[in-house]
LUMTORGU-296803 format. One record per atom (N, C-alpha, C): x, y, z. Coordinates in steps of 0.001 Angstrom, whole numbers, padded with zeros to 6 digits, always signed. Atoms other than C-alpha are relative to their C-alpha. Example, Ala and Ser with C-alpha at 12.3 -4.5 7.8 and 13.67 -1.06 7.14 Angstrom:
<nodes>
+000890-001190+000000
+012300-004500+007800
+000900+001200+000000
-000820-001190-000060
+013670-001060+007140
-000770+001090+000730
</nodes>
This chain:
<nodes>
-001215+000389-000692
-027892-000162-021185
+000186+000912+001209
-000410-000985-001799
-027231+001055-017466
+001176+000581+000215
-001080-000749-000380
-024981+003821-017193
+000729-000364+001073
-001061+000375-001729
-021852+003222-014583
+000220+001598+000425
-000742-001335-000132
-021336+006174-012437
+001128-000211+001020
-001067+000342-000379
-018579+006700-010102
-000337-001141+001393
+000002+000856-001439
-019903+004625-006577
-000102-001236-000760
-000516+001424+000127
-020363+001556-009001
+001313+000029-000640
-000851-000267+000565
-017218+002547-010650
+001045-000891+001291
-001257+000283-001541
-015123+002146-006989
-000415-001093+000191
+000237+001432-000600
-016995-000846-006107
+000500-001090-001058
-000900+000644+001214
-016101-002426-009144
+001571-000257-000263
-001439-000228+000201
-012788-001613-009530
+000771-000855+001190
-000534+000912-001299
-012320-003086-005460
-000681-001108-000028
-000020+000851-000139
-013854-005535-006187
+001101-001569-001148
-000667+000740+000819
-011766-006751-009119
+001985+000084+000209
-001777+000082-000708
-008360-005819-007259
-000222-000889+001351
+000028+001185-001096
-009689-008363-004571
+000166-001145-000453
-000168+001318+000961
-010221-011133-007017
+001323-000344-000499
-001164+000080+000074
-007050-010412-008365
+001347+000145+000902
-001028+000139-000846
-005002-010266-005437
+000160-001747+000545
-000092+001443-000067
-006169-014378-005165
+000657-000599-000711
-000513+000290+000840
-004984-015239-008142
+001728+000022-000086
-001534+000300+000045
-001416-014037-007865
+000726+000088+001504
-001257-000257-001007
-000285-014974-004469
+000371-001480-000240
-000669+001109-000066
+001634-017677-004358
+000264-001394+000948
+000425+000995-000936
+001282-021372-002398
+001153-000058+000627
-001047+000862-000704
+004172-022553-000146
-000679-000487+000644
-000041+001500-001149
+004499-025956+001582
+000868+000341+000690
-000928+000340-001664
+006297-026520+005076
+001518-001007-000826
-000868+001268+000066
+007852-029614+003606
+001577+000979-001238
-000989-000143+000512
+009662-027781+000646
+000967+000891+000556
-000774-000764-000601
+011337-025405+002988
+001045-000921+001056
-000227+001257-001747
+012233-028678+006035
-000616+000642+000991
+000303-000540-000831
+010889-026462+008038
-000550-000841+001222
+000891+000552-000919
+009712-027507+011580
-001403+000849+000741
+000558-000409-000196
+006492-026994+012133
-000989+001685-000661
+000178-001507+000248
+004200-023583+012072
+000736+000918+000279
-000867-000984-000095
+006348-021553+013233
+000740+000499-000850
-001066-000009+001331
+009079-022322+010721
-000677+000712-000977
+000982-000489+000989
+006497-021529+008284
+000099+001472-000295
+000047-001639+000428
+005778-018465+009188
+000625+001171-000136
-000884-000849-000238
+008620-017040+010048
+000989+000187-001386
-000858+000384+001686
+009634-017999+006429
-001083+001147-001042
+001012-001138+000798
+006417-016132+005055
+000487+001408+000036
+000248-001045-000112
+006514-013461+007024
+001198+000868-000094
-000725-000675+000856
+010225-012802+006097
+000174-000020-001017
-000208-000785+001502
+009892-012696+002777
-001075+000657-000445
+000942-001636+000404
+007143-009821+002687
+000734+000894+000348
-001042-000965-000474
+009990-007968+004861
-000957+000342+001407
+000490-000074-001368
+008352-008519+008215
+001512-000432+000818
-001003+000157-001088
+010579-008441+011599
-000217-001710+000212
+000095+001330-000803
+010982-012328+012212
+000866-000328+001135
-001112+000419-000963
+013457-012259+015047
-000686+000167+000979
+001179+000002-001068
+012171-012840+018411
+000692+001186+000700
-000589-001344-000580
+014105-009327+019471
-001224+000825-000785
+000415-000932+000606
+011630-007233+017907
-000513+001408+000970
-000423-001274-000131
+012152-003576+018850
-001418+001105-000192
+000956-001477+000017
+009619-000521+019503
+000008+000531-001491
-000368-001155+001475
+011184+001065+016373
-000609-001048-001227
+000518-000023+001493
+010542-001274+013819
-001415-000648+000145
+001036+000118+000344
+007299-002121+015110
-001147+001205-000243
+000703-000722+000581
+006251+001351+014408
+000620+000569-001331
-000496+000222+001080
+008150+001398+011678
-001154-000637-001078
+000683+000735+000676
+005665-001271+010107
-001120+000429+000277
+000934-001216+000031
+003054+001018+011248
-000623+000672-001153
+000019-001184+001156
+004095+003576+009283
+000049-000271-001453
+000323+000709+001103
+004630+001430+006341
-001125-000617-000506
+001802+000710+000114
+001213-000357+006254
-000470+001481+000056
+001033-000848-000247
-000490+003030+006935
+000472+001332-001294
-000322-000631+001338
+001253+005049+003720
+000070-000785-001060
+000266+001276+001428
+000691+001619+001616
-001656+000840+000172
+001834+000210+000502
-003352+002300+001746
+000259+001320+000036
-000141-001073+000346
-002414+005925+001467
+000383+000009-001306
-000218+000333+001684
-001134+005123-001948
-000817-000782-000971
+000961+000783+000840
-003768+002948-002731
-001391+000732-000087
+000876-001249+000353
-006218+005500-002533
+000108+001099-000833
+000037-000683+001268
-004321+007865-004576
-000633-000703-000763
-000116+000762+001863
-004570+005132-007342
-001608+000063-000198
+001077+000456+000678
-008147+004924-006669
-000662+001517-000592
+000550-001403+000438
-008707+008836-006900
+000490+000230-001063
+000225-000742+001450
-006966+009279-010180
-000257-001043-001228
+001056+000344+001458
-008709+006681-011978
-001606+000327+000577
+001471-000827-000047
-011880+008088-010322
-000344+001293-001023
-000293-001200+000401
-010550+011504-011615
-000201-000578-001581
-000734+000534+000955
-009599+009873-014807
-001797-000601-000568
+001911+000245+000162
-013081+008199-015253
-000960+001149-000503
+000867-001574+000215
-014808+011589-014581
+000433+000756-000654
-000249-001339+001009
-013046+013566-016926
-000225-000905-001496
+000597+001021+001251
-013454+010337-019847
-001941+000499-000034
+001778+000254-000406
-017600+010390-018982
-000137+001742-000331
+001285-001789-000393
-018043+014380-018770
-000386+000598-001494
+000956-000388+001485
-018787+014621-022852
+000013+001456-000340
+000077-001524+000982
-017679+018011-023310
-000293+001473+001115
+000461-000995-000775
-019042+019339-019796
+001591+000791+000258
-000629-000341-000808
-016580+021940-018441
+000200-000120+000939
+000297+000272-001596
-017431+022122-014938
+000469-001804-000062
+000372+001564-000668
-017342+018205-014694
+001689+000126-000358
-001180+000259+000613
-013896+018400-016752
+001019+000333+001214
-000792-000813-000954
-012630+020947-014407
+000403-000578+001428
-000320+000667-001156
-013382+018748-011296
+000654-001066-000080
-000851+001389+000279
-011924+015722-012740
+001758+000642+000107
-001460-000265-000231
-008552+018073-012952
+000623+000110+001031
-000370-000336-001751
-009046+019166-009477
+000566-001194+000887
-000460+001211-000950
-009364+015574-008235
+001528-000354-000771
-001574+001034+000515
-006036+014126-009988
+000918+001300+000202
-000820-000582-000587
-004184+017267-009345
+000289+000356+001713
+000083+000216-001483
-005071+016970-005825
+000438-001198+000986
-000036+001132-000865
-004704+013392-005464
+001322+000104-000234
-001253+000657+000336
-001116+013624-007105
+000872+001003+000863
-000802-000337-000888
-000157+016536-004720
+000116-000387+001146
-000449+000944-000912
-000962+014185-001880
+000656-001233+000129
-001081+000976+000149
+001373+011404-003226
+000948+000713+000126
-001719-001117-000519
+004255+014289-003228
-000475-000199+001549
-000409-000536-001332
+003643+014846+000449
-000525-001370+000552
-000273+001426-000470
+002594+010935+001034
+001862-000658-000011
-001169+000206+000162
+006196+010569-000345
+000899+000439+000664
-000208-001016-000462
+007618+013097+001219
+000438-000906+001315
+000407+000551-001449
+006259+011749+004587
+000808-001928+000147
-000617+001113+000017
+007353+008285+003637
+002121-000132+000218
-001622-000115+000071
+011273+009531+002867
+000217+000250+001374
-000841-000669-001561
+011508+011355+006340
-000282-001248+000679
+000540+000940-001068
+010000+008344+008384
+001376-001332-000295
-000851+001403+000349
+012413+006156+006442
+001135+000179+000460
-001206-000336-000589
+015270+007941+007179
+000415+000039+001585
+000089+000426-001466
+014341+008479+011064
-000092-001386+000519
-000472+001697-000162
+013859+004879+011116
+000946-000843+000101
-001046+000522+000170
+016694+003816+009949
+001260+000606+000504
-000942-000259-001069
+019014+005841+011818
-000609-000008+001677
-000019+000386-001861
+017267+005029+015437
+000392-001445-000505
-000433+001293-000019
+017640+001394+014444
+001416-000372+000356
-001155-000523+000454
+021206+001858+013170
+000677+000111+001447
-000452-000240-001230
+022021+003764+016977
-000263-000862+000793
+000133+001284-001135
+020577+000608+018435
+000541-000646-000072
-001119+001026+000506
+022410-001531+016842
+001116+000133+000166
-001734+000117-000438
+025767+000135+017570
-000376+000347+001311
-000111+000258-001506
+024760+000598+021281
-000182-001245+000729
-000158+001764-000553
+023983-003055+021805
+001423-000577-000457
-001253+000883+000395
+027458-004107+020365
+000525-000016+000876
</nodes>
């Protein structure tokens, strides 16, 4: 039987969170919304993921959505480092050394979710108060 080590481990693993990201998204039609057209459509999609659909869209929250998309795959990499970690410390049979690095990685990956988080709270907060000041200077 062919041992798994960790590079088919990751490929594996992405490839079965691809498969499963088909499975549960969900279909909408045009018609059950009335919508006219593509547009309608999308502007129906793409606000309910929590995209900007207004045709004002603003400096701020398009780096806003930046910063959101770019600390989502920052979190999805933790997840993949501490079941890598998590893997490698299951598999190491007793080694120390191997044990030891498996602690390193998941205590490493979980102090860069504190300061992914971290980074996420401040951005959210600056965000939302420039918006906020835009919004009461356009009134």
């Amino acid at each position: 039987m062919k041992k798994i080590n960790e590079k088919n481990f990751i490929i594996l693993f992405l490839i079965i969170l691809c498969i499963g990201t088909f499975f549960t998204c969900k279909s909408i039609n045009a018609q059950d919304y009335n919508l006219k057209g593509a547009q309608g459509f999308m502007q129906t999609v793409g606000g309910g993921i929590g995209y900007e659909t207004s045709e004002n869209v603003t400096p701020q929250s398009i780096i806003a959505n930046i910063i959101r998309t770019v600390l989502s795959f920052l979190g999805i990499i933790f997840l993949i480092l501490v079941i890598t970690g998590g893997y490698q410390w299951m598999t190491a049979g007793g080694n120390e050394e191997t044990i030891g690095k498996a602690k390193k990685r998941i205590i490493n990956a979980t102090i860069g979710l504190i300061i992914v988080l971290t980074a996420y709270a401040i951005t959210y907060f600056i965000i939302y108060n420039l918006t906020l000041q835009t919004i009461n200077s356009n009134v």
